[in-house]
N, C-alpha and C positions, 0 to 999 in steps of 0.2 A: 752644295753651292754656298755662294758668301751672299747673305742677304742683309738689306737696311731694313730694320723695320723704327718705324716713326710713331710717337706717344707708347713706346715699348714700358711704363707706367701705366699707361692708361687702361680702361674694363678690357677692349679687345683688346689693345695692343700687346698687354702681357699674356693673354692666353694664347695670342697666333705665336708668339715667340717659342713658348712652352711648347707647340704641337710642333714648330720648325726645329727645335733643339730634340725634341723624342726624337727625331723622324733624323737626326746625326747632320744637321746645316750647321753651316758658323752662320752666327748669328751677332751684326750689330747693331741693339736699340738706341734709340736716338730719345730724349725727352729733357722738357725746359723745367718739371719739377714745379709750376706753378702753383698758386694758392688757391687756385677755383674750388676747389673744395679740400677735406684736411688732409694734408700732408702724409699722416701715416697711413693713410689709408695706400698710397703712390708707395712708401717705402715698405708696407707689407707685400705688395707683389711685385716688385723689384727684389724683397725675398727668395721668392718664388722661382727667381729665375740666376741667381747669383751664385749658387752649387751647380752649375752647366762646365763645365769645362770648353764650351764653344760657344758661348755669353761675352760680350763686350759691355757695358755701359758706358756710353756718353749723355751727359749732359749740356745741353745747346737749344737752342732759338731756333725755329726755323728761319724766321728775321733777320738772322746772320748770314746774311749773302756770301760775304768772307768765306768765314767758319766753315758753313755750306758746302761751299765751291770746293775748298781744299777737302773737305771730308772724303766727298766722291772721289776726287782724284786718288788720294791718297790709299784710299779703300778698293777702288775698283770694282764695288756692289754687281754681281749678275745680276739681281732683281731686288726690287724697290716694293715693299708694303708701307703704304703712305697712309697713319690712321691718324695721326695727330691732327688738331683740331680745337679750335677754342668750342669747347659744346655749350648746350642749352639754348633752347629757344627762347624762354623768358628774358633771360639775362643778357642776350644781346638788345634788350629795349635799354640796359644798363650803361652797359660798356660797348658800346659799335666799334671803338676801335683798336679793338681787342679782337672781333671777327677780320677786318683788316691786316690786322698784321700778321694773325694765325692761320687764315684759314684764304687769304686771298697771296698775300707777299709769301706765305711760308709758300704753298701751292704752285710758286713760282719759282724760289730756290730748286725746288724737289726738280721740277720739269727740265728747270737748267742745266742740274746737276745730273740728271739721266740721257739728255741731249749730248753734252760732251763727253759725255763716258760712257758711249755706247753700252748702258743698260740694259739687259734683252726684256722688261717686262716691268713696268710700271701699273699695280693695283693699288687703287685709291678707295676712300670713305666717303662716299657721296649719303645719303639720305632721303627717306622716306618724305620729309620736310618740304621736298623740290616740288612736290603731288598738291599742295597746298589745299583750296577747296576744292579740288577737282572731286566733280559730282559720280564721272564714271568710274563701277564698282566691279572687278576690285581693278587696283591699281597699272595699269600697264607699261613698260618701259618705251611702247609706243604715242601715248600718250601726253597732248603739250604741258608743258610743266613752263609757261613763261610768266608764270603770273603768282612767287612767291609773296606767302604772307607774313613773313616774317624775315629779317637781316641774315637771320642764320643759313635761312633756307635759300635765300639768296645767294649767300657766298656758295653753299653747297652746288648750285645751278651753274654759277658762274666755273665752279673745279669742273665742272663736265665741258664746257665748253673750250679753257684754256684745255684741257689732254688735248678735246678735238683735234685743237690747231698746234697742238706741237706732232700728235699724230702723223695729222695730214702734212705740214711742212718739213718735219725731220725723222719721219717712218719710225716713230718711237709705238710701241705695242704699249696702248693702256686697256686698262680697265676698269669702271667706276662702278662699287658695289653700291646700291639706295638699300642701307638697314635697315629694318622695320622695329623698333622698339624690342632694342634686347636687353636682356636682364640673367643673370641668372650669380653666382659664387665671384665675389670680388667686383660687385656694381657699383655705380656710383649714386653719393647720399642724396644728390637731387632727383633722382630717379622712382615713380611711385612705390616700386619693390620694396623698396627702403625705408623709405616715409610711412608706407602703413604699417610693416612690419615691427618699426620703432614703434609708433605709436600703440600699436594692439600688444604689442610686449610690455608696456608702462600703461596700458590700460589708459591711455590718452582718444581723444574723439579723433576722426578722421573725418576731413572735407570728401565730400560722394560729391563731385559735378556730375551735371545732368542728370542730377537723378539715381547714377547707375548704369545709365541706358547707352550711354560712350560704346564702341569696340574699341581693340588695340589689337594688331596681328603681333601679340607679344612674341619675340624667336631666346628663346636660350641658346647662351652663349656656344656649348657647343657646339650645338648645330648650324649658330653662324663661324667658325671657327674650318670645321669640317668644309663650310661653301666656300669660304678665304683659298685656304690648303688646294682645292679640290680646279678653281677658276685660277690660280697662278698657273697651270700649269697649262692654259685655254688661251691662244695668241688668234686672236682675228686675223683671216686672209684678205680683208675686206681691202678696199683702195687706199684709206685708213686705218692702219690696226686699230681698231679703237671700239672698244662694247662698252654696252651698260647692263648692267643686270640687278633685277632686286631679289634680296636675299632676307626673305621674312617663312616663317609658319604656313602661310594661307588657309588660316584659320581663325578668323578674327573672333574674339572672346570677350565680352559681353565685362563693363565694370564690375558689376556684380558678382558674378563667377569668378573673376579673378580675386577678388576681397576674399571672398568664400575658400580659397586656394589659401590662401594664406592664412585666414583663420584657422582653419584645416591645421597646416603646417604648425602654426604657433598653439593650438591647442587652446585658444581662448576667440571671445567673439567679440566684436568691433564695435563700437561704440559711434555711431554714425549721422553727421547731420550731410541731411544732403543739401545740394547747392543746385544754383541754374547753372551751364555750361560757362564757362569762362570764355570772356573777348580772344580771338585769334586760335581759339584751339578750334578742331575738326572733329566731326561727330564721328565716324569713321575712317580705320586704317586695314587695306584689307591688300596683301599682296600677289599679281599673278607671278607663279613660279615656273609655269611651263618652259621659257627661254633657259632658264638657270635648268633645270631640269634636265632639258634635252642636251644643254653643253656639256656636262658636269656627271647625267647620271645621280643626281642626288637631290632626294626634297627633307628641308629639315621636317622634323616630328615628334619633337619632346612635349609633351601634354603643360597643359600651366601647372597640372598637380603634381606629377614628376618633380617639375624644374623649381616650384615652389620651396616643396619640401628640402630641394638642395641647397637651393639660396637661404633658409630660416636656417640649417643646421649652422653651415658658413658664419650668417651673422654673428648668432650666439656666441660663436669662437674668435672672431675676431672683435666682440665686445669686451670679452674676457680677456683679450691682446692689449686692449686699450687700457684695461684698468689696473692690470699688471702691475 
């Protein structure tokens, strides 16, 4: 099948493309190549994926309505993986309209553009973010999510509710994944994987909020890659095609354990002040997977020491890429 996939640059975006190009898809990614964080790091797995023989790159806005419009047509996409996304939740206190136009306007090209060209499957990037303080543990797809704490997370609430209603009014099949904190070989620098792993490699200190005592249902990437792959091919009979599913580990892992994972990996020990919790962040992320599970057949399960190890090797070599 011809599929669009969207921030086909980005962490997931270039690795769901990788698994659609093994698996013999044409595949065309879509990405704006922005500056949110560096550059080569986008043109190293765009790399990655440019010896495909059924690889396209475009670069484009989702903002381009235009552009947009004609792509679809022009293409005739069967399915639609919609990951792009202005990320981070800090940095929407920065730039808000920058969430606007990425993640609420682009949101709406995509919907347009699989509305008129009868699409058979639109999968989106929804987030874990949508949970905000939600007290009950762990997380449930049934559970109200109307009370984001953050712009990001909001825009993220609002992508579940625009599929809804193209759903319900033009029988379009969606589906919105809520990620739970993935990480793993080609992540990105604002990401903690990153951050401490740079820092415990230059023997730099590391900020420990709360103490340590944080969880994070961290998911390596393949295993969210494998859930991507595995729910495109899951269409709701429902009166709206339209599901949500969260796609995390359910296994929520403890700050400390996670540092300790990557010390491991880096072969050196961390140098740590710890901190009180930071304004807007959540003491807990903890995923239920039973819906994802019983659709799909599949719970991810890569250990943080596993997926650690893979991410530190990774780094190393694409430091040495940089210094080239």
């Amino acid at each position: 099948m011809k599929y669009l996939v969207t921030g086909a640059a980005g962490f997931i975006g270039m690795h769901t493309c990788r698994r659609l190009l093994d698996d013999g898809h044409e595949v065309v990614g879509l990405d704006n190549l922005n500056a949110y964080y560096i550059p080569r790091l986008k043109q190293h797995r765009l790399a990655q994926l440019e010896g495909y023989s059924n690889f396209r790159f475009i670069k484009m806005d989702l903002a381009d309505r235009e552009g947009i419009a004609q792509l679809f047509k022009t293409e005739q996409f069967k399915r639609v993986i919609h990951l792009a996304a202005q990320a981070g939740v800090r940095y929407s206190l920065e730039a808000p309209f920058d969430y606007v136009d990425s993640n609420l306007a682009g949101m709406v090209s995509i919907l347009e553009g699989c509305r008129h060209n009868k699409v058979g499957h639109l999968v989106y990037a929804s987030s874990s973010s949508v949970y905000g303080m939600n007290a009950s543990i762990p997380f449930s797809e049934s559970d109200n999510v109307d009370f984001p704490v953050s712009l990001y997370a909001a825009t993220k609430k609002s992508n579940e509710l625009m599929a809804y209603s193209y759903s319900h009014l033009y029988n379009i099949p969606t589906t919105g994944l809520r990620f739970f904190t993935v990480y793993g070989p080609g992540g990105r620098p604002d990401m903690a994987s990153w951050l401490f792993t740079e820092s415990i490699l230059n023997e730099q200190p590391i900020k420990v909020f709360n103490h340590g005592k944080m969880q994070r249902d961290f998911s390596y990437i393949d295993d969210i890659v494998e859930g991507v792959i595995r729910v495109q091919d899951v269409i709701s009979n429902g009166k709206a095609p339209y599901s949500i599913f969260n796609i995390g580990n359910n296994n929520p892992v403890e700050l400390s354990v996670f540092i300790e994972a990557i010390e491991s990996a880096c072969g050196k020990t961390a140098q740590k002040n710890y901190m009180d919790m930071q304004p807007r962040d959540v003491p807990r992320t903890y995923a239920y997977t039973a819906r994802l599970e019983q659709a799909v057949g599949y719970k991810p399960a890569t250990s943080i020491q596993e997926g650690m190890k893979k991410f530190v090797t990774w780094y190393k070599e694409f430091q040495k890429e940089l210094s080239a």
